[in-house]
C-alpha positions in Angstrom: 120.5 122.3 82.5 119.0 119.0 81.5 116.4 117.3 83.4 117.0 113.5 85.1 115.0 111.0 83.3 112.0 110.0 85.7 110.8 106.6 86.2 106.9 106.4 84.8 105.1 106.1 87.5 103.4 102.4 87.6 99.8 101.9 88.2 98.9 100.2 91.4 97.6 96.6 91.4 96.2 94.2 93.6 97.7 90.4 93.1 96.0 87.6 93.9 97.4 83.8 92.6 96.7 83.7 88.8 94.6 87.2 89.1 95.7 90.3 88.7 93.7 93.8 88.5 95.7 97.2 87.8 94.2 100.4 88.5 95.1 103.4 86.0 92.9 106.5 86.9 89.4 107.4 88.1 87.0 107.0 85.5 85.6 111.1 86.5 88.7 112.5 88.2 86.9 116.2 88.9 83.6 114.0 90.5 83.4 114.2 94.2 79.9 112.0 94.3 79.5 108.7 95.2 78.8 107.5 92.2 80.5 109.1 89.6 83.3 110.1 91.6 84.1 106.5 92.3 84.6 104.7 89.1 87.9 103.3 88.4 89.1 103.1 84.9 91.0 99.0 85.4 92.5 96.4 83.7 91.6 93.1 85.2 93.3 89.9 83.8 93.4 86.0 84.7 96.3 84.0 83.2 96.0 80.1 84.2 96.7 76.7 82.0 97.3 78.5 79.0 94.5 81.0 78.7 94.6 84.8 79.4 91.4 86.6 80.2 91.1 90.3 80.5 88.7 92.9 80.8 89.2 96.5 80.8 87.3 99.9 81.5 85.7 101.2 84.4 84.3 98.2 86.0 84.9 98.2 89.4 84.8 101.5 91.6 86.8 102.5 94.7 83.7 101.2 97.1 84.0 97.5 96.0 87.8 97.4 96.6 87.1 98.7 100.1 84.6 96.3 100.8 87.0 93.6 99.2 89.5 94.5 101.4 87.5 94.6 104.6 85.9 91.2 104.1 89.5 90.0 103.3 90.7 91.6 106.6 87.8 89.4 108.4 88.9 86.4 106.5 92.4 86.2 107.4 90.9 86.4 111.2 88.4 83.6 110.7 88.7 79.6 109.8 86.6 79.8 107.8 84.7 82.7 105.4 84.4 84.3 102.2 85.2 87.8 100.7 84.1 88.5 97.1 84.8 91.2 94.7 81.9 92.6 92.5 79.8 95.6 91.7 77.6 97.2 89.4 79.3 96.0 86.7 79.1 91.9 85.8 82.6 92.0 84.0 84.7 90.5 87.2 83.7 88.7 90.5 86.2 87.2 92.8 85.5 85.1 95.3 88.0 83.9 98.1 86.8 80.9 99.9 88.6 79.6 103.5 86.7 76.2 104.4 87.8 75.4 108.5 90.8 72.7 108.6 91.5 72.5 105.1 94.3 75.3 105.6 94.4 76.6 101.6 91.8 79.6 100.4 89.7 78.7 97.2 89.9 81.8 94.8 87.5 81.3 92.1 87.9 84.2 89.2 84.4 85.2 86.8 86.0 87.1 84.4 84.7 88.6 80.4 85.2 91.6 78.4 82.0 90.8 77.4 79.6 89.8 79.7 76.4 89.5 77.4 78.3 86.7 75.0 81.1 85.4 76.8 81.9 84.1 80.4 85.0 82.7 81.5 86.1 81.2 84.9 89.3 80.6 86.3 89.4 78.5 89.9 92.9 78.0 92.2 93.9 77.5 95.5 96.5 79.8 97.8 98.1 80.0 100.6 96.2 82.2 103.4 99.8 83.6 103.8 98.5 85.2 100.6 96.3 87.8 102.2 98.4 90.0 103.9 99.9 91.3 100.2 96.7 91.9 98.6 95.1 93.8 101.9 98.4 95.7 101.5 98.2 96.5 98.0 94.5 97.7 98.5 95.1 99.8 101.3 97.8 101.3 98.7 95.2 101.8 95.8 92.6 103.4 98.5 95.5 105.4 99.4 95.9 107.0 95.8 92.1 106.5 95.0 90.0 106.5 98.6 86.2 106.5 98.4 84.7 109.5 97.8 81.0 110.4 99.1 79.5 108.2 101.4 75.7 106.6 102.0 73.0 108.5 103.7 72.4 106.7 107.0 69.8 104.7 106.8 67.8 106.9 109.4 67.9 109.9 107.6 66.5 108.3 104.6 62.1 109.1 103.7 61.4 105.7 103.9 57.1 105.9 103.3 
């Protein structure tokens, strides 16, 4: 008996405006460490005005899209604020803006597949409407790739 056709199943990504970043895998699928076992392997990509901008690899790991998403969680609560998206890695840095009565978010997007010769920037304005989407769709990529390890606590770190 044949077997139905199944859809391929589609990478989760995280929207933004003009910025978009898909995640495809862990970089280390087997690691269960903090370091290693958090590395995503991503596509990030800008398109705005007639330029595309993308970078690829495993630039960002499953920490900073937590802390994205928190600090986007405390931004849709405030008047003002910013959340930003960055690591280790200088290939992408996102920074959402809210400035008190002005009512739009500033997103501003560093973005290069190369960071030691090239350095592109894209910057746009949404709608804080815009928030509840992305928070979703990174709650749904921490779903399928949730932090693994965590940081000693600061108290039980040898600190001379």
């Amino acid at each position: 008996m044949a077997q139905p056709a199944r859809a391929p199943v589609q990478a989760p990504a995280i929207e933004l405006g003009d910025f978009q970043l898909t995640v495809h895998r862990r970089q280390f699928p087997d690691e269960q460490d903090r370091w290693d076992g958090n590395w995503l392997q991503v596509t990030a990509q800008c398109a705005q005005a007639g330029a595309i901008v993308a970078a690829a690899g495993p630039i960002v790991d499953a920490g900073d899209l937590e802390r994205f998403r928190d600090e986007l969680i405390a931004l849709r609560e405030a008047p003002s604020g910013l959340a930003e998206l960055h690591g280790a890695e200088p290939h992408v840095r996102v920074r959402v803006a809210a400035v008190a009565g002005l009512g739009a978010l500033t997103v501003r997007v560093e973005l290069t597949p190369e960071p030691q010769s090239q350095g592109h920037w894209f910057e746009f304005a949404i709608d804080p409407s815009y928030l509840a989407a992305a928070i979703r769709q990174l709650d749904a990529v921490l779903e399928r790739f949730p932090v693994r390890g965590r940081p000693p606590a600061l108290d039980t770190l040898d600190v001379p």
